[in-house]
C-alpha positions as CSV (number, residue, x, y, z in Angstrom):
1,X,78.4,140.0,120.6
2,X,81.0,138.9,123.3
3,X,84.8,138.4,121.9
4,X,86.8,135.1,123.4
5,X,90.8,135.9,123.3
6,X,92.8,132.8,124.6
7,X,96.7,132.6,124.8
8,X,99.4,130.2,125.3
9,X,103.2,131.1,125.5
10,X,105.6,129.9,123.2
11,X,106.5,127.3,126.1
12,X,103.1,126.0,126.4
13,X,103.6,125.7,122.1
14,X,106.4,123.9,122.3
15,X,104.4,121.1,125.0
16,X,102.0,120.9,122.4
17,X,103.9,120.6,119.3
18,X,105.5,117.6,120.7
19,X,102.4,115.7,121.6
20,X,101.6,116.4,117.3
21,X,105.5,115.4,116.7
22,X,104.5,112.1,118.9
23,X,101.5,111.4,117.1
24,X,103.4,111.0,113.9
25,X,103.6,107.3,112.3
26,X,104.0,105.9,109.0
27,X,104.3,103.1,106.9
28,X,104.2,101.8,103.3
29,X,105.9,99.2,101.0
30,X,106.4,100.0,97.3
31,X,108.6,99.7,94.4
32,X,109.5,100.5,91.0
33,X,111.5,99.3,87.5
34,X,114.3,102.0,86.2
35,X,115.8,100.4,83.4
36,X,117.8,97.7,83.7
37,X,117.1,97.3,87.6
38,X,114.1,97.0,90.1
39,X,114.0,98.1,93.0
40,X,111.3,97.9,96.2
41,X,110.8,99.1,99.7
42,X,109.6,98.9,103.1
43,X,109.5,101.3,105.6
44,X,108.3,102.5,108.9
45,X,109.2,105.9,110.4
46,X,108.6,108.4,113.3
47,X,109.7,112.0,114.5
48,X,111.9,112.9,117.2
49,X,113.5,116.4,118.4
50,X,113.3,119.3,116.2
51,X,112.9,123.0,117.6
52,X,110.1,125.4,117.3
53,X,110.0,129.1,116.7
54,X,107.4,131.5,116.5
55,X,107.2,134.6,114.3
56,X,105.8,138.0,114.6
57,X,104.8,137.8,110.8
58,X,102.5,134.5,112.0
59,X,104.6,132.2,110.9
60,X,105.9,129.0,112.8
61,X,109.1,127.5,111.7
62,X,110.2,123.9,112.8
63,X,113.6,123.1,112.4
64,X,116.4,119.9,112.6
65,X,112.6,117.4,112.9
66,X,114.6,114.0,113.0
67,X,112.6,111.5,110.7
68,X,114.4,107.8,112.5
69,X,114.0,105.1,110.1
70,X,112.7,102.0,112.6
71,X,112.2,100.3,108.8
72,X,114.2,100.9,105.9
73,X,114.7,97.9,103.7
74,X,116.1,98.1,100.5
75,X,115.4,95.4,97.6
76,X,117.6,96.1,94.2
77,X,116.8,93.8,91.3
78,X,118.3,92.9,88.2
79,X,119.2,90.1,85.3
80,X,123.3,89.0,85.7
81,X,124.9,89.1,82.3
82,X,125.5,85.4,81.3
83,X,128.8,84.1,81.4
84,X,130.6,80.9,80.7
85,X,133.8,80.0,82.9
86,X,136.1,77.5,80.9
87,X,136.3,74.3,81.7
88,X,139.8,73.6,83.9
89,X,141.5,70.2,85.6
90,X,141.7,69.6,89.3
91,X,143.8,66.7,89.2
92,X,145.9,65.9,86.2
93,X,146.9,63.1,84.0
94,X,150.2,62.9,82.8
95,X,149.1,60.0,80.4
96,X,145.8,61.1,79.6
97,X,145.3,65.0,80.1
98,X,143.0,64.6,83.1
99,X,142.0,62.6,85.9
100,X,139.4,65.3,87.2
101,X,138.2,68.3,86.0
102,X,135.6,71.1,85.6
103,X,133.3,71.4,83.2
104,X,132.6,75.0,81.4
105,X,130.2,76.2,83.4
106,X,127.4,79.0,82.8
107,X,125.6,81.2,84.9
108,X,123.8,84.2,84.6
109,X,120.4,85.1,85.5
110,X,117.8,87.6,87.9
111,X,119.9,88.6,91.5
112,X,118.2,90.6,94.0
113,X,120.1,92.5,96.8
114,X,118.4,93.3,100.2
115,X,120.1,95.7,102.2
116,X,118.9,96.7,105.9
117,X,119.3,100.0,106.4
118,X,116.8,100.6,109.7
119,X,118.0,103.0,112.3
120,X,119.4,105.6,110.2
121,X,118.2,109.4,111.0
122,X,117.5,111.7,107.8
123,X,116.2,115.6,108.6
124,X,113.6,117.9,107.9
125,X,115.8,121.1,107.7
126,X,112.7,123.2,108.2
127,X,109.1,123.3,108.0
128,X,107.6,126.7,107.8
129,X,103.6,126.8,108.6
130,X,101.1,129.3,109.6
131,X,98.0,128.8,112.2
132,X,94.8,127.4,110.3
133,X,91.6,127.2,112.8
134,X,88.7,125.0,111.1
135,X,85.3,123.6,112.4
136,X,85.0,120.3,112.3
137,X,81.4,118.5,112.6
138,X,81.7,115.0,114.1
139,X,80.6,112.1,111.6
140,X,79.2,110.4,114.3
141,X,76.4,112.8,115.4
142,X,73.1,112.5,113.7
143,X,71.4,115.4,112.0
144,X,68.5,115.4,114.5
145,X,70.9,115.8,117.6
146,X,70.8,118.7,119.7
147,X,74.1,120.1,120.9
148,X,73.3,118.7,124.2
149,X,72.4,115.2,122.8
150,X,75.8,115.0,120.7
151,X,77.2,115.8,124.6
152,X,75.6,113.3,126.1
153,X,76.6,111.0,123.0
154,X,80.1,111.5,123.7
155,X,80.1,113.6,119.4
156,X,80.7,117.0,120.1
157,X,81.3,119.4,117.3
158,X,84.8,121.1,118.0
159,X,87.3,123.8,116.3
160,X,90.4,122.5,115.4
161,X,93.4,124.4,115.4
162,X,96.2,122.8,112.7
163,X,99.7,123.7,111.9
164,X,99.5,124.2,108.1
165,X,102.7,124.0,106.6
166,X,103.7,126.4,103.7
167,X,106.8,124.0,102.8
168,X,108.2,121.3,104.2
169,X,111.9,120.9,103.1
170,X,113.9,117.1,103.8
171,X,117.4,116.5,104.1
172,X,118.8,113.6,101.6
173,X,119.0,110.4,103.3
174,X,122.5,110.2,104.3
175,X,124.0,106.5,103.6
176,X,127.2,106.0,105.2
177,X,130.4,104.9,103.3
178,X,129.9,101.4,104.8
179,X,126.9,100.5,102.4
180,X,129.0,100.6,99.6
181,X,131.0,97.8,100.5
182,X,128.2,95.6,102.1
183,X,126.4,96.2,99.0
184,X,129.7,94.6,96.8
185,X,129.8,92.0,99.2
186,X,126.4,91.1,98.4
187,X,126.5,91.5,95.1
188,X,129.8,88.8,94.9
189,X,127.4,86.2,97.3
190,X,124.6,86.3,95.0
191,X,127.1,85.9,92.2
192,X,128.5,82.6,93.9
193,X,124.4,81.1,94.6
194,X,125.0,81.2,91.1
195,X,127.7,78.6,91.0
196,X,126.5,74.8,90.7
197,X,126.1,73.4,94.4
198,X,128.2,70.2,93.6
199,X,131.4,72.3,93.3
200,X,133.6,71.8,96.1
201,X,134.8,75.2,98.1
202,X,138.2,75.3,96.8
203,X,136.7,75.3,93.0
204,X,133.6,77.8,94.0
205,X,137.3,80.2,95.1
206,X,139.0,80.0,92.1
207,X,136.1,80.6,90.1
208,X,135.4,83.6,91.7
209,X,138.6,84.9,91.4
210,X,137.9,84.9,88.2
211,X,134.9,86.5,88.0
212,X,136.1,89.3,90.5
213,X,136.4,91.9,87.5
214,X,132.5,91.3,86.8
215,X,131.1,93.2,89.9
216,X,132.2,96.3,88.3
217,X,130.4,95.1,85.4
218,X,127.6,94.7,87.3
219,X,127.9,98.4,88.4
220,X,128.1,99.4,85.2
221,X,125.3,97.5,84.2
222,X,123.2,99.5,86.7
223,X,124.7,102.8,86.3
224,X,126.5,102.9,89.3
225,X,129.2,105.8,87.6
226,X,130.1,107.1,91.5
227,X,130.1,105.4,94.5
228,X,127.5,103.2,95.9
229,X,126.1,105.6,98.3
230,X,125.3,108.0,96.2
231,X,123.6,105.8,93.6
232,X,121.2,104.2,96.8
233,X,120.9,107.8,98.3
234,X,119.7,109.1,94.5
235,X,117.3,105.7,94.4
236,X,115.8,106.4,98.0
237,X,115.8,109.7,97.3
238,X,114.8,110.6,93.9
239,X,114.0,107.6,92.0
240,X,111.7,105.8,94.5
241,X,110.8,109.4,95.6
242,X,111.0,108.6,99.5
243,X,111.8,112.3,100.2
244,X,108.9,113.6,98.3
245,X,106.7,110.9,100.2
246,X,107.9,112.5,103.8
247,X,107.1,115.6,102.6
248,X,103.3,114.5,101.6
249,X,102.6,112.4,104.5
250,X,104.4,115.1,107.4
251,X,102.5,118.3,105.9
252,X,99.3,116.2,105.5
253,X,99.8,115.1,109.4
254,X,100.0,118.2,110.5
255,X,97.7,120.6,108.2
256,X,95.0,117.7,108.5
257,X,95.3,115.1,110.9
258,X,96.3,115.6,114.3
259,X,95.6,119.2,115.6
260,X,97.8,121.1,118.3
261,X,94.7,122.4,119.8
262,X,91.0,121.6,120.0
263,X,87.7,123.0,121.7
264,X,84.5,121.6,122.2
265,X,81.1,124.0,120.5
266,X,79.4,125.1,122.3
267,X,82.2,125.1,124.6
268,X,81.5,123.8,128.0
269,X,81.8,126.4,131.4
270,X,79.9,124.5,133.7
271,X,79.8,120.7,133.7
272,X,80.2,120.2,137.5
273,X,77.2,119.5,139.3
274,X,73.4,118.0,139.1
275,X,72.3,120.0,136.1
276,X,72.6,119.9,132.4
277,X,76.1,121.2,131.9
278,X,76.4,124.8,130.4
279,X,78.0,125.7,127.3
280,X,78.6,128.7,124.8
281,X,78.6,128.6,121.3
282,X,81.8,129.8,119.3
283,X,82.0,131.6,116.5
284,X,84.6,132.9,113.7
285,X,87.8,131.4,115.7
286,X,90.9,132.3,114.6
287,X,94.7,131.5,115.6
288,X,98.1,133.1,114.7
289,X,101.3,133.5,116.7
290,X,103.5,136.1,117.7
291,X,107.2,135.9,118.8
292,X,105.8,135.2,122.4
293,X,102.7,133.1,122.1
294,X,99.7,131.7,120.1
295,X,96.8,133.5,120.3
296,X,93.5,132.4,119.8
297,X,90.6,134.9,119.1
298,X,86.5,134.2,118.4
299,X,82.9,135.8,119.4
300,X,80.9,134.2,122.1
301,X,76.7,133.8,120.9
């Protein structure tokens, strides 16, 4: 039986690891309750950069694989501890107490908190995979076909060479210092859509000058013990398991969905022409790398 050897240098690895890298979208919307808070999703990401290195123990390590958020939005949920602001005069009455006044006023109820945060960049620190070659039979050729039929059908069988990752290991999403205080300035605007709509400005002011003391209350309420930051990096992160999502759905891209290389069996060596074109069958393919190339091996018959 004849032996088939192909190679491509670690250049030519790094053209093709980008067109995978390329091919890489995802999106999803989800959400979850965690006590005294709820808290939902959407987002839409792709994969940019990152560098590849080949190994001569087989391995293939990709490092610093930007994941760039093109939709992260961020829903947080929860029930406002009801409160009643006293009653207080506008104008007074030196006669009779009070020409105009306030009324004690109570509010409370669900607020929700959306925060934008598309466009930020988290990392894959490293993904380390080895070379997994697998036959795959097209679902559209019918059982009867010959190989030459399935060619002339346009459903060729074909080997399929994936990069199966061993681990894939993500960077915590890194939420800069300014979410913090968009997410308190929030949090003090749905307290005041709380606030009757017939109070004038001035009186919607004073009132929350009062209530200044409860968005730390609020905080508390949620178990926000740090900053801000850290408790929406720890939601994305852990609680609403975002990281362990990206590490699904970018091994599963690459291990099963989008191969780095492909060849048609029987492989075609002759299609020019006015005949039938010519092909050889494949057999037992197998890939691995070395510190220079990938290197693709099989028999011929």
């Amino acid at each position: 039986m004849s032996h088939l050897t192909i190679a491509a240098s670690e250049k030519s690895f790094e053209q093709l690891f980008k067109l995978v890298r390329d091919g890489f979208t995802f999106a999803k919307s989800d959400g979850g309750s965690f006590g005294p808070f709820s808290a939902s999703y959407t987002i839409a990401l792709h994969l940019e950069k990152g560098t590849i290195q080949l190994n001569n123990d087989g391995t293939v390590q990709i490092k610093a694989l930007d994941v760039v958020w093109d939709t992260l939005l961020l829903k947080v949920c929860f029930d406002f501890p009801g409160f009643t602001i006293p009653g207080f005069c506008i104008i007074p009455d030196p006669w009779n107490g009070c020409l105009v006044g306030i009324p004690d006023i109570h509010i409370g109820g669900p607020i929700c908190i959306p925060l934008n945060l598309s466009e930020l960049v988290s990392e894959i620190s490293e993904i380390r995979a080895r070379l997994d070659a697998r036959y795959f039979v097209d679902p559209g050729r019918l059982p009867a076909w010959s190989d030459l039929e399935a060619e002339f059908a346009g459903k060729p069988n074909k080997w399929r060479i994936f990069i199966d990752p061993d681990f894939v290991s993500v960077d915590p999403i890194d939420i800069p210092a300014t979410v913090g205080n968009l997410f308190e300035n929030l949090v003090e605007q749905a307290i005041e859509d709380l606030l009757p709509g017939w109070l004038p400005g001035f009186a919607k002011d004073i009132l929350m000058a009062f209530l200044a003391p409860v968005v730390e209350i609020v905080k508390g309420v949620m178990d926000i013990f740090d900053s801000v930051e850290d408790f929406i990096q720890d939601l994305l992160g852990n609680q609403l398991d975002l990281l362990g999502i990206i590490e699904t759905i970018v091994a599963d891209h690459f291990a099963n969905k989008y191969p780095i290389y492909q060849f048609e069996d029987p492989y075609p060596i002759l299609t020019d022409g006015p005949l039938i074109p010519v092909k050889i069958p494949l057999r037992n393919l197998k890939a691995d790398v070395t510190s220079q190339e990938m290197i693709v091996t099989g028999d011929i018959g």
